[in-house]
N, CA, C and O of each residue as an XYZ file, in Angstrom:
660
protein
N      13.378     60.156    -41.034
C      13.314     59.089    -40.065
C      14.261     57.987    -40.517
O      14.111     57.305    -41.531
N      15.323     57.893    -39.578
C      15.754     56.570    -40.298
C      15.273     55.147    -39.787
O      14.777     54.905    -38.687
N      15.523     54.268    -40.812
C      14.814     53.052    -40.455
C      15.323     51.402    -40.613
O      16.311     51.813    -41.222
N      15.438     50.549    -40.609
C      15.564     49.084    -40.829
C      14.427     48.666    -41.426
O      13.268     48.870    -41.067
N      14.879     47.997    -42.472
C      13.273     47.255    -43.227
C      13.779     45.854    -42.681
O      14.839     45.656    -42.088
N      12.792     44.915    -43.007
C      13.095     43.536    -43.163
C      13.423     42.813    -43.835
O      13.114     43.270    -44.935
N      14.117     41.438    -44.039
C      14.048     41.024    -45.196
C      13.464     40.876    -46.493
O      14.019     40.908    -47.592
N      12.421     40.732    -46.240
C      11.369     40.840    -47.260
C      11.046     39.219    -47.569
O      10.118     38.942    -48.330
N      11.773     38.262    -47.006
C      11.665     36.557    -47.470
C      10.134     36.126    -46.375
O       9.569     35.032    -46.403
N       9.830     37.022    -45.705
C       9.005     36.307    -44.766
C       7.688     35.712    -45.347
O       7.073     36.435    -46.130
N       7.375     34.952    -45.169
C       5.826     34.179    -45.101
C       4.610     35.334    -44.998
O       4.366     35.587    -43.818
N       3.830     36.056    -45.900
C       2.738     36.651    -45.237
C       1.305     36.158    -46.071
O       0.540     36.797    -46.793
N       1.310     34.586    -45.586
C       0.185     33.741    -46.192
C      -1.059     33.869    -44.954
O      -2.265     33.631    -45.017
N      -0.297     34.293    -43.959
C      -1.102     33.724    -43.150
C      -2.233     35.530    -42.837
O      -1.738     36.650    -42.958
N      -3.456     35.300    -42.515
C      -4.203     36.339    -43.104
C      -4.913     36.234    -41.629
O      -5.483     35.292    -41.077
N      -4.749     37.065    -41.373
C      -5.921     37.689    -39.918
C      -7.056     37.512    -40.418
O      -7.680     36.651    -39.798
N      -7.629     37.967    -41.305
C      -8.979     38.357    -41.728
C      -9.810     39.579    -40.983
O     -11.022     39.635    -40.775
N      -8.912     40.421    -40.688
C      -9.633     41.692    -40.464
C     -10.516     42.475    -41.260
O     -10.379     42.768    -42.448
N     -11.429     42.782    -40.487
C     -12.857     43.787    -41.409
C     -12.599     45.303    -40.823
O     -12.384     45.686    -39.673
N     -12.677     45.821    -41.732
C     -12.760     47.388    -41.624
C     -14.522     47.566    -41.052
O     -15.556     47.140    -41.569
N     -14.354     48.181    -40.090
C     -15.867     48.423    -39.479
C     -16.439     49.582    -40.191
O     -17.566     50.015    -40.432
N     -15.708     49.780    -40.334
C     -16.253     51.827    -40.734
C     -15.062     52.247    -41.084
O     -14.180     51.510    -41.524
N     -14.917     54.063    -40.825
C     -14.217     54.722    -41.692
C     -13.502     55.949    -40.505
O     -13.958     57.085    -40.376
N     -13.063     55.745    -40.216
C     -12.543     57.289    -39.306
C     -12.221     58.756    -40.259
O     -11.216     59.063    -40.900
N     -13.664     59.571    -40.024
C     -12.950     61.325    -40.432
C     -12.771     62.306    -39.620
O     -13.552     62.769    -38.789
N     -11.411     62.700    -39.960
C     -10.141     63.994    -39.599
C     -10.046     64.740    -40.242
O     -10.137     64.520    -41.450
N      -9.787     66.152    -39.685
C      -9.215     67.010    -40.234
C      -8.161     67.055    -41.055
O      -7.877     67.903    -41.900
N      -7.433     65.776    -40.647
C      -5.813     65.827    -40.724
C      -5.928     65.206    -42.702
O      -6.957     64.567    -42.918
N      -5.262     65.333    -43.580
C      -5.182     64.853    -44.816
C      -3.989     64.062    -45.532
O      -3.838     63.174    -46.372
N      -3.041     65.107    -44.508
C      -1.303     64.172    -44.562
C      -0.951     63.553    -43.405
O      -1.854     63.394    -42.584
N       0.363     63.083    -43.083
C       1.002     63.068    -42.116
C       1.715     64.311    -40.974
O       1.844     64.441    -39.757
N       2.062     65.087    -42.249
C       2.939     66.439    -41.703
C       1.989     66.893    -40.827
O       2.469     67.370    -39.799
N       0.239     66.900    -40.940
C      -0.225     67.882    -40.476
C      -1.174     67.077    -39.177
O      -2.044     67.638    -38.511
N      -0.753     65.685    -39.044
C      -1.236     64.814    -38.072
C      -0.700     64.829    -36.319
O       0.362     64.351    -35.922
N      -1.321     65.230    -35.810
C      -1.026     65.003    -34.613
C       0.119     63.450    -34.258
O      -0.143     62.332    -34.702
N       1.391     63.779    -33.360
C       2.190     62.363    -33.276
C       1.192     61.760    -32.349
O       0.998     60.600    -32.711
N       0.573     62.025    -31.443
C       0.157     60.894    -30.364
C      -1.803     62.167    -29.937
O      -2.018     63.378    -29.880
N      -2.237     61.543    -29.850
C      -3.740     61.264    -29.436
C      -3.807     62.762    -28.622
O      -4.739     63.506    -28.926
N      -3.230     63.028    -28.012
C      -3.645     63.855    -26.776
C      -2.321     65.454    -27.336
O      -1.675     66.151    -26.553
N      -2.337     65.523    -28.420
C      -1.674     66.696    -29.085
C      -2.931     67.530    -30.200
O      -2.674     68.028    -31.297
N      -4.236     67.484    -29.547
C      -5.075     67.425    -30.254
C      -6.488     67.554    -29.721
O      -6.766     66.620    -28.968
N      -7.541     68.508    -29.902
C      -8.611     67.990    -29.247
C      -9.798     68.510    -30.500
O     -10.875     69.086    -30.346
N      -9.083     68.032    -31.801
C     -10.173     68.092    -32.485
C     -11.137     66.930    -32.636
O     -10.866     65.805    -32.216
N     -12.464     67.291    -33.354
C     -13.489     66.381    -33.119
C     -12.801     65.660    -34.700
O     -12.117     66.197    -35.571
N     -13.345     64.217    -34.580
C     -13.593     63.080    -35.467
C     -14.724     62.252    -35.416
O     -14.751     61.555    -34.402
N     -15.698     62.102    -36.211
C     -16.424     61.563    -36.785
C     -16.309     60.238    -37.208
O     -15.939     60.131    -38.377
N     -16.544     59.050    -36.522
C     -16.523     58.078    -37.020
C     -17.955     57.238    -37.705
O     -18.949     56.802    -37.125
N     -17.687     57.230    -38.757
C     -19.142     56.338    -39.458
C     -18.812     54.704    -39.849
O     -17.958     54.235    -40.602
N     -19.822     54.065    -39.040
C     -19.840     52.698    -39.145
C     -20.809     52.075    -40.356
O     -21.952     52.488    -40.555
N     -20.004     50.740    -41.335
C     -20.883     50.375    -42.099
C     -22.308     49.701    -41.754
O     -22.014     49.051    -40.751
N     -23.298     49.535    -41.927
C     -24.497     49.498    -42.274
C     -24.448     48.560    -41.153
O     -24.535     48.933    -39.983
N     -24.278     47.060    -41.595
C     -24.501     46.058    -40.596
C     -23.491     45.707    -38.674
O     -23.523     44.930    -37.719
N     -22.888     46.704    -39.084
C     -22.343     47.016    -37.459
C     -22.863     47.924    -36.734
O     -22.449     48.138    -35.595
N     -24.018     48.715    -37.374
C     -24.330     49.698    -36.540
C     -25.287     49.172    -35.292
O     -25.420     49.852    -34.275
N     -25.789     48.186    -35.433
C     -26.429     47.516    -33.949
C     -25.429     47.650    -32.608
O     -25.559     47.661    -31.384
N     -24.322     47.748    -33.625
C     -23.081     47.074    -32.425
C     -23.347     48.652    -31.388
O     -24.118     48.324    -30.487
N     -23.018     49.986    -31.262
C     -23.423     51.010    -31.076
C     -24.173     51.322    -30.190
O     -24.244     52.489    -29.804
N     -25.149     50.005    -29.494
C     -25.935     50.063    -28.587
C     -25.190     50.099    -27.350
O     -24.026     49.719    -27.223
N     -26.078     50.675    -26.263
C     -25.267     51.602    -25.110
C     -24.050     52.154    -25.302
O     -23.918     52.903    -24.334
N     -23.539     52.195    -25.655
C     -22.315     53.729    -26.091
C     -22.679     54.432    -25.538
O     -22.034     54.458    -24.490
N     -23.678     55.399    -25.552
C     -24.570     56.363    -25.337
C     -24.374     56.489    -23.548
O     -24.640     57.537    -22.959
N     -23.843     55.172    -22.798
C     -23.638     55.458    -21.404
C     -22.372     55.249    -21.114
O     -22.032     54.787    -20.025
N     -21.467     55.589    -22.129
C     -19.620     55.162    -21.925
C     -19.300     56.673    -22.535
O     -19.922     57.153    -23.484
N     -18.269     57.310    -21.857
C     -17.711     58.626    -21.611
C     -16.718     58.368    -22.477
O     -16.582     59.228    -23.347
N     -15.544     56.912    -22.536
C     -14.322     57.250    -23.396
C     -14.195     55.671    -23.746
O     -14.581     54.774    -22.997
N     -13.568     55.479    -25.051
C     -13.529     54.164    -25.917
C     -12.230     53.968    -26.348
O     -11.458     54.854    -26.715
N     -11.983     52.630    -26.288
C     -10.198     52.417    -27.321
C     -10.992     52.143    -28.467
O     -12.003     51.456    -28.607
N     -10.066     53.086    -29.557
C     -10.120     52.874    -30.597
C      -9.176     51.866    -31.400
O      -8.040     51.847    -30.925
N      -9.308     51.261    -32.188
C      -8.123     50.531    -32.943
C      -8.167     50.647    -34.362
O      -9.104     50.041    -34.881
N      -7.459     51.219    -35.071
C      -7.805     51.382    -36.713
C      -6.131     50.985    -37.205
O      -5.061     51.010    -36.597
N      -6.556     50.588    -38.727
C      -5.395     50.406    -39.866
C      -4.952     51.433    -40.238
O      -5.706     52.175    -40.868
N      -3.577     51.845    -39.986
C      -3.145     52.901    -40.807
C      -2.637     52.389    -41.829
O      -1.532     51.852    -41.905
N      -3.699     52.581    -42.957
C      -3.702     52.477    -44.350
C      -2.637     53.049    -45.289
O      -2.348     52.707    -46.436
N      -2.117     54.030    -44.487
C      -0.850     54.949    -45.286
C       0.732     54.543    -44.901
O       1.687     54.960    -45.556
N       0.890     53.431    -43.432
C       2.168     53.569    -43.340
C       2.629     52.292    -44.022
O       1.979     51.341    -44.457
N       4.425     52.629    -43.982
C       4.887     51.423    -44.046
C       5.055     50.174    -43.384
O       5.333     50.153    -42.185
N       4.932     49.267    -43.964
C       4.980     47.892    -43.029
C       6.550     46.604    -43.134
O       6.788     45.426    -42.865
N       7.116     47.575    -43.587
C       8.590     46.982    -43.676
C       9.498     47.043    -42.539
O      10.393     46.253    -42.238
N       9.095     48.187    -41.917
C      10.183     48.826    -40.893
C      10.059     48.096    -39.788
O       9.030     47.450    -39.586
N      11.130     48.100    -38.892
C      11.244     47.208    -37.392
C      12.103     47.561    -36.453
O      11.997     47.109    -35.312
N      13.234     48.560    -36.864
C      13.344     49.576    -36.061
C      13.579     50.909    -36.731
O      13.964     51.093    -37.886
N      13.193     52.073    -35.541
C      12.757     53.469    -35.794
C      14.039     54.503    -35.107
O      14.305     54.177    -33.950
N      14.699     55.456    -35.542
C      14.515     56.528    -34.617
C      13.698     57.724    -34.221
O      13.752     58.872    -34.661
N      12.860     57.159    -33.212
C      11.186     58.278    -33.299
C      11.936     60.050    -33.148
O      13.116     60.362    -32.988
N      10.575     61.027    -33.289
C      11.090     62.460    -33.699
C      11.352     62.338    -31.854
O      12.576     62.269    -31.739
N      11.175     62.324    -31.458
C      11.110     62.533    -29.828
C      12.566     62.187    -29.270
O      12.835     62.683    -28.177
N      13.422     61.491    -29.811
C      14.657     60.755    -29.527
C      15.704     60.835    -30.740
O      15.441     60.961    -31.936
N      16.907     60.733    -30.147
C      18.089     60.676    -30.837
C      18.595     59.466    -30.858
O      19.778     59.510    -31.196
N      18.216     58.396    -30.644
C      18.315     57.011    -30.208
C      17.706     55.711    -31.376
O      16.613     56.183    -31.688
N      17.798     54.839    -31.879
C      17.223     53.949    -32.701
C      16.354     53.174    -31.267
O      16.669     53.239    -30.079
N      15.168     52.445    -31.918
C      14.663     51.513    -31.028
C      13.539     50.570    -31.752
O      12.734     50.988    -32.584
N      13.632     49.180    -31.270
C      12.866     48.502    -32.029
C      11.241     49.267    -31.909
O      10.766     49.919    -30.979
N      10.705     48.929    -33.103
C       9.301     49.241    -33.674
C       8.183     48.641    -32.344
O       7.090     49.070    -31.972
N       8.709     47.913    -32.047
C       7.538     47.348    -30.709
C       7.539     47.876    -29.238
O       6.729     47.600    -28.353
N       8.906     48.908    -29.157
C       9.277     49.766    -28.134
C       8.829     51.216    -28.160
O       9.040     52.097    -27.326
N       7.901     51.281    -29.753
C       7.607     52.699    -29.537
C       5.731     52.875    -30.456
O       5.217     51.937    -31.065
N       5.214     53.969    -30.330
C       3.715     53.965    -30.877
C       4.017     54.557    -32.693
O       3.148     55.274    -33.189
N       4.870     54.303    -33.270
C       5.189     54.895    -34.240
C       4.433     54.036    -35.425
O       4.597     52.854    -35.730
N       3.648     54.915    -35.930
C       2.421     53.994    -37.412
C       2.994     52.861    -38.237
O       2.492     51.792    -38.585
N       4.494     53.531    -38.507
C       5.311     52.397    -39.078
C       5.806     50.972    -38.864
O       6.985     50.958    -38.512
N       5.254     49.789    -38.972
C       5.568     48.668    -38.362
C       4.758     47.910    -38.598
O       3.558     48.186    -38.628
N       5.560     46.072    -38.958
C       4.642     45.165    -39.776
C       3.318     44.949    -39.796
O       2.898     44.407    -40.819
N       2.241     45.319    -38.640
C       0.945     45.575    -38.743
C       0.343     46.630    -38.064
O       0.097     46.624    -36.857
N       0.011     47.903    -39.154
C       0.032     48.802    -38.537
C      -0.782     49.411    -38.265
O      -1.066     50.435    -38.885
N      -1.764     48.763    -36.715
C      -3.143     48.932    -36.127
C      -1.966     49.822    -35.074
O      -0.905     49.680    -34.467
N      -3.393     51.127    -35.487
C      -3.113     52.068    -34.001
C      -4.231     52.052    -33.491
O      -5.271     51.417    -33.661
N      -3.874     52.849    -32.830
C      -4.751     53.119    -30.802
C      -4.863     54.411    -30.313
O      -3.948     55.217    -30.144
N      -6.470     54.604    -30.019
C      -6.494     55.811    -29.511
C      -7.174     55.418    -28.133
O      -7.561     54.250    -28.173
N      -7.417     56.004    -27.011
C      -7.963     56.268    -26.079
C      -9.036     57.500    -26.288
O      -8.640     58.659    -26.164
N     -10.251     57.241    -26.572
C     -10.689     58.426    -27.015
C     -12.081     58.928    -26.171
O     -12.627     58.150    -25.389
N     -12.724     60.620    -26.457
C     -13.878     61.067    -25.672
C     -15.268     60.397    -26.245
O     -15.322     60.352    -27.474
N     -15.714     60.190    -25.963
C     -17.016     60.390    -26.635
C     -18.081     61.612    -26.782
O     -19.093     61.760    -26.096
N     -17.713     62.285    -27.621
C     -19.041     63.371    -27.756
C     -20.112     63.418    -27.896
O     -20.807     64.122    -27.163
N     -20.774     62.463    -29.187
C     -21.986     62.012    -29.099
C     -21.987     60.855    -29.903
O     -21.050     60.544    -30.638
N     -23.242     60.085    -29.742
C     -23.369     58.774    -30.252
C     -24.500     59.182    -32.098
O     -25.217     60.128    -32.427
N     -24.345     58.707    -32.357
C     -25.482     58.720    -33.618
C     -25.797     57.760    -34.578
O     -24.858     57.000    -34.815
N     -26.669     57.582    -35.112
C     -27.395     56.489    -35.887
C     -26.106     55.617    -36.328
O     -25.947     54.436    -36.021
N     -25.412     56.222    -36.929
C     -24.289     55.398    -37.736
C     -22.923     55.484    -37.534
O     -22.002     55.101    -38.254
N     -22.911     56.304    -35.941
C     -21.396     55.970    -35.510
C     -21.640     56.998    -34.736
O     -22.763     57.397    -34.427
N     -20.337     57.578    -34.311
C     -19.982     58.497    -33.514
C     -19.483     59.517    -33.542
O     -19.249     59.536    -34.751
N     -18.978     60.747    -33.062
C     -18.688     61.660    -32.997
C     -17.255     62.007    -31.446
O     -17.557     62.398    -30.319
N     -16.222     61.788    -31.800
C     -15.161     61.785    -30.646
C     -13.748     62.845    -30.359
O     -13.723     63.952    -30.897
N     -13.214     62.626    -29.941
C     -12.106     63.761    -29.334
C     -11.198     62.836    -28.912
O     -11.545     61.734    -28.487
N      -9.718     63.301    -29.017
C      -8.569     62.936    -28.741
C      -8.129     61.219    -29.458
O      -7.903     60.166    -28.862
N      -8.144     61.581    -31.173
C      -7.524     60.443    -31.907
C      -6.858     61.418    -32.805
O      -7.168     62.589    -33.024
N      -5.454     60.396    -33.491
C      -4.896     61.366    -34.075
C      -4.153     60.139    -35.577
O      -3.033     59.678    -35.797
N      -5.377     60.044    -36.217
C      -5.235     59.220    -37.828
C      -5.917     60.027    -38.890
O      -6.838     60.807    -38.648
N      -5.435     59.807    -40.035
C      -5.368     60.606    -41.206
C      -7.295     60.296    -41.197
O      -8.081     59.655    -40.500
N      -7.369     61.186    -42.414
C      -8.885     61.332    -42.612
C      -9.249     59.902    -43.405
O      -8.440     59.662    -44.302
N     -10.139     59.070    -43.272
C     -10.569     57.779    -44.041
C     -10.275     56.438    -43.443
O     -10.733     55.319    -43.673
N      -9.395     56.875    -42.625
C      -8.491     55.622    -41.752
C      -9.527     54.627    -41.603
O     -10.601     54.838    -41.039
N      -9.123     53.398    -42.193
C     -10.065     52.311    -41.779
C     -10.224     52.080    -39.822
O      -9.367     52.159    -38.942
N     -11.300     51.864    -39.778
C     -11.439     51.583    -38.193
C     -11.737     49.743    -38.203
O     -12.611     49.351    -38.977
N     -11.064     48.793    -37.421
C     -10.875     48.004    -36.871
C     -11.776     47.512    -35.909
O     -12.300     46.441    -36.216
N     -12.111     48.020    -34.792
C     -13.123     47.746    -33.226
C     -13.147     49.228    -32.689
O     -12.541     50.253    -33.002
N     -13.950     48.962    -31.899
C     -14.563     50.149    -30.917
C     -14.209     49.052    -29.509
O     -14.069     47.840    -29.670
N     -14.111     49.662    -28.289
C     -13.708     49.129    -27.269
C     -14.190     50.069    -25.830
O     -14.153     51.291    -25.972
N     -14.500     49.686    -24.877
C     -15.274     50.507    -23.944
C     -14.108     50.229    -23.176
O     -13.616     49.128    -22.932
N     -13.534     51.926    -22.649
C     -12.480     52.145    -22.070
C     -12.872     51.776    -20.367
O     -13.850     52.254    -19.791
N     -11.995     50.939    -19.812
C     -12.647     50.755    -18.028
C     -11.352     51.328    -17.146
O     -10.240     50.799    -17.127
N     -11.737     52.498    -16.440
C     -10.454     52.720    -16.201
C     -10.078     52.440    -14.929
O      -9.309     53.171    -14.304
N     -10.722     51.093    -14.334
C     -10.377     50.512    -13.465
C      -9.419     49.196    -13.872
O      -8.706     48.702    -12.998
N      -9.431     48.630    -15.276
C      -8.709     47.734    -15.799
C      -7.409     48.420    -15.933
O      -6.411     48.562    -15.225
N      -7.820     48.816    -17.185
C      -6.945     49.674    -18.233
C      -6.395     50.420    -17.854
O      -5.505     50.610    -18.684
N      -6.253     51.219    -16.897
C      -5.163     52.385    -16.817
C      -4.231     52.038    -16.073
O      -4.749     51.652    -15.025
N      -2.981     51.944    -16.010
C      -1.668     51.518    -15.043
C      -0.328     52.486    -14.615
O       0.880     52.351    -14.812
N      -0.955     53.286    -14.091
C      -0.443     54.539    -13.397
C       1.181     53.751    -13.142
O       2.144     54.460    -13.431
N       1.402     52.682    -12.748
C       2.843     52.481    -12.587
C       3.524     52.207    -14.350
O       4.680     52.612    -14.464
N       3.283     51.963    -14.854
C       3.834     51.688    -16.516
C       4.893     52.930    -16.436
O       5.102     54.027    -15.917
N       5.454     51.857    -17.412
C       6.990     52.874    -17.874
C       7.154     52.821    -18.697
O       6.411     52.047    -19.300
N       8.142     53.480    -19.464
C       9.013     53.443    -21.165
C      10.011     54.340    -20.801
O      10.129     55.565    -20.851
N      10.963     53.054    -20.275
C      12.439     53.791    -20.060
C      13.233     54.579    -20.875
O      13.941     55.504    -20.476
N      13.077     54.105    -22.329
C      13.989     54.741    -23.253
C      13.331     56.315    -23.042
O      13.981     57.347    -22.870
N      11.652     56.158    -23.119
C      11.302     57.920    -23.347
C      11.953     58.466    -22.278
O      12.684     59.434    -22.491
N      11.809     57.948    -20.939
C      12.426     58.904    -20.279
C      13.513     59.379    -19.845
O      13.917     60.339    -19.188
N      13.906     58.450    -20.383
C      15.998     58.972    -20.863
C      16.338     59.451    -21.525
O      17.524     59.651    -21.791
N      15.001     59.975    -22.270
C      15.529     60.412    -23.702
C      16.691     61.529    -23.719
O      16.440     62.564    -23.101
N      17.893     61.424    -24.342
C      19.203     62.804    -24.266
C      18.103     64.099    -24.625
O      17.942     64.957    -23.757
N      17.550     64.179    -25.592
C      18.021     65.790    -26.025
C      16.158     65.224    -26.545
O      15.933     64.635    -27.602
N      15.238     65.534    -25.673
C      13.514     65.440    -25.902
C      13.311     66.154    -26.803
O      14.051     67.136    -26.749
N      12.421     66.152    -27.934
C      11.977     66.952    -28.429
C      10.223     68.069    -27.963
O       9.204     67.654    -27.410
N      10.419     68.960    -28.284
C       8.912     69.457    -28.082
C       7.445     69.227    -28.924
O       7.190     69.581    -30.075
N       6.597     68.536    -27.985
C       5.383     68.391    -28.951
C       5.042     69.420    -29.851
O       4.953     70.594    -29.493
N       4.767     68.872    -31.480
C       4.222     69.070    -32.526
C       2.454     69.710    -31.923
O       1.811     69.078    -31.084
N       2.003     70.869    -32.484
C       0.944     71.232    -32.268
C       0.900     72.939    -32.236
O      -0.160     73.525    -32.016
């Protein structure tokens, strides 16, 4: 992959204060063997929430599909632009879903299979096994979904590559 780092002079005093809720487990152990995007994939993941978030969990049990948001704990956070495997093209880091990039919370759109005491059980996420999880989010797909959205570069892409799977 080639890449652009950043300077490295920047300011990073300033602290979100993000909590890891829980823990996301996958099959997956590397990268090589990770699904690129959510829906190259319909294995189950197991998410277990720590102790005092598990209240949070209530009604789940009547929501079909959830955004997920977790830390990928494994990528780099230097990079700012990418050329993704999908393209022959460079493009800034905020133009594409690639793990690599100064804060690197991903996103799944995911099933719900079943709910349980201390988390969940889901389909269609695609982060390494342990991945810190971030929020749980109740997918509305009367908000959230925007059938007109685009990403011009993907679909120009010269020479596409074929999904990994």
């Amino acid at each position: 992959m080639d890449v652009v780092e950043r300077s490295g002079d920047e300011d990073n005093s300033c602290d979100a204060g993000l909590v890891f809720i829980g823990r996301i487990h996958t099959p997956w152990r590397d990268r090589s063997s990770c699904p690129r995007n959510a829906s190259e994939s319909e294995a189950t993941a197991r998410i277990v929430l720590e102790a005092p978030y598990r209240p949070g969990l209530g009604s789940l049990d009547t929501i079909s599909h959830v955004i997920l948001l977790y830390w990928l704990h494994q990528a780099r956070r230097d990079i700012v632009e990418i050329v993704p495997p999908t393209d022959t093209r460079a493009h800034g880091v905020f133009a594409t879903r690639a793990p690599v990039r100064p804060n690197p919370i991903g996103l799944s759109v995911s099933q719900i299979v079943s709910v349980h005491a201390d988390g969940l059980t889901v389909t269609g996420i695609d982060c390494l096994d342990g991945t810190p999880l971030l929020d749980i989010k109740p997918y509305f797909a009367s908000v959230d979904a925007k059938p007109e959205a685009r990403v011009g570069w993907y679909e120009t892409r010269p020479n596409p590559l074929p999904p990994r799977g």
